[in-house]
N, C-alpha and C positions, 0 to 999 in steps of 0.2 A: 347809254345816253346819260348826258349831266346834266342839269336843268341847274343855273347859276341865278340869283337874284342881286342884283344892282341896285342902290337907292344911292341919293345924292343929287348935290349939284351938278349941272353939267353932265350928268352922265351919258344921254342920249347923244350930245355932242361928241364925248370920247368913245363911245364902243358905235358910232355909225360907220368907221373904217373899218372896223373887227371881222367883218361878213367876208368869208368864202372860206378858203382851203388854207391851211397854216402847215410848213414842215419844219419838224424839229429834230437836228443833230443833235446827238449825245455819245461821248464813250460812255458806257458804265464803268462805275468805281470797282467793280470787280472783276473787270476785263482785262485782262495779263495780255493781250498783243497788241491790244490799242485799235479794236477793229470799232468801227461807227456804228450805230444805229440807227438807223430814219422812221420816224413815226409823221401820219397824216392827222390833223384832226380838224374836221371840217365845223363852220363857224355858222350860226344863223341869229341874228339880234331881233330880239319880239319886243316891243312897247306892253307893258304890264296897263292895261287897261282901269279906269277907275268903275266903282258902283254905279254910275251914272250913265256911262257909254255902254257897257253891257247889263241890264238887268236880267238876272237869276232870280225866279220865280221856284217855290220850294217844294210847289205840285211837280215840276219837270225835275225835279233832281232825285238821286235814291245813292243814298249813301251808305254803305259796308264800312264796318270796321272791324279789322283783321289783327296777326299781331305783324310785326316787323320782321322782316328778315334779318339775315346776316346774325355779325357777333352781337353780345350786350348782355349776356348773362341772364339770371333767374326774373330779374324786372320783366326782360325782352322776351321770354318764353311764358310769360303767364297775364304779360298785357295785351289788349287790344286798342294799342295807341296806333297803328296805322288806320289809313283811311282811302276806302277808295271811292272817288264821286262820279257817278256818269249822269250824262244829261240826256236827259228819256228822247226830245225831238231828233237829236243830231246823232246821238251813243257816243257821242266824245267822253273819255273816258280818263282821269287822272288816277295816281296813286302818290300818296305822300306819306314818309317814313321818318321824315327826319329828323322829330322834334319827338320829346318824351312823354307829353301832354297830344290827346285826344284833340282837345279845344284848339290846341295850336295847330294841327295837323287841318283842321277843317279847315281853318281858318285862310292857311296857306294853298288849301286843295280849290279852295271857292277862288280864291287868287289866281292860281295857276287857269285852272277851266275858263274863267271871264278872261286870261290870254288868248288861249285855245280859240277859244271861239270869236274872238274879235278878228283873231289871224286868220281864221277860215271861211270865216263871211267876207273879208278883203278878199280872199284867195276864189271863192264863189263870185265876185261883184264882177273882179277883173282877170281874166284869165291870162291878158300881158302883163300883170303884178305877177303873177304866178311862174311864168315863166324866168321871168327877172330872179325872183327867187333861187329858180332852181339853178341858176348862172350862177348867182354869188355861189353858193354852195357848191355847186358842180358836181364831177362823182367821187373826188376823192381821192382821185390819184393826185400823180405828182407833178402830173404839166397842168392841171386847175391850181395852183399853191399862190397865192400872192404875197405872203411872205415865208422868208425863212428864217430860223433862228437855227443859228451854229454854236452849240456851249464850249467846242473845244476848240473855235476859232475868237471866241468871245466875242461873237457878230450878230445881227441881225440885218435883212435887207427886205426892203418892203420894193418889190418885183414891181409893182403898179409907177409910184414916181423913182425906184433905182436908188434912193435912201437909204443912207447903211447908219447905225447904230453898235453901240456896245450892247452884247446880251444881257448884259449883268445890269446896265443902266434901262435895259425894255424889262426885267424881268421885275423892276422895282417900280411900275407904272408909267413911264415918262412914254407913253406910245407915239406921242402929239409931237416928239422929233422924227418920225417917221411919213408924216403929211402936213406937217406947219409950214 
């Protein structure tokens, strides 16, 4: 799983079409017959909550700090800058790795959790949101896709309105010719 964060103007605007199943064509550069690849990667858009709409109370939360996984050398084997926050009522539960700084890591773990939890109180209120949900997203195969992108046709086609695109001109942000 990839957890992306988004700030900006407009942003909510440009990634509300983002939600569901996305397929992407590719030959690899090291492929000598020229055979394709298809890869799925399914899409979910969260609204990043402020301090105000979710309060975290510091009795309910219990915070770990661990070191990081993966590469990073002698820093990454002798720090305890990851961080993992769970929230005692619900056990929703975060881990954040990404930053070199402890402070930072909390910082962005209390961020991510007050998503978490705004998304699943939604997801508890209304159980037809829920469902909705699980539509954009769907399972992941390749008849849920709503769009595709082709790098070796230099194409993209957003399935929903039948939109085609250059990949090269979607892969540089201009998504808003695909539903404008």
């Amino acid at each position: 799983m990839l957890v992306v964060r988004v700030t900006g103007k407009k942003v909510e605007e440009i990634f509300a079409h983002e939600a569901g199943g996305h397929r992407w064509q590719r030959v690899p550069p090291t492929e000598k017959r020229g055979r394709r690849q298809t890869s799925t990667v399914t899409v979910a858009v969260l609204r990043e909550p402020t301090e105000a709409e979710v309060r975290l109370s510091e009795r309910d939360l219990q915070w770990k700090a661990c070191r990081g996984s993966g590469k990073g050398g002698q820093h990454r084997n002798v720090t305890d800058s990851a961080v993992q926050l769970t929230h005692l009522p619900t056990g929703t539960s975060v881990r954040v790795e990404s930053e070199r700084s402890q402070h930072q890591n909390k910082r962005l773990a209390r961020g991510l959790l007050r998503a978490r939890l705004l998304e699943g109180e939604h997801l508890r209120l209304s159980e037809k949101r829920s469902q909705k949900r699980r539509r954009q997203v769907g399972t992941g195969m390749r008849a849920d896709k709503i769009r595709t992108t082709s790098l070796f046709r230099d194409q993209t086609v957003d399935h929903r309105t039948g939109k085609k695109m250059k990949a090269s001109r979607y892969l540089k942000g201009y998504v808003e010719d695909l539903w404008a």
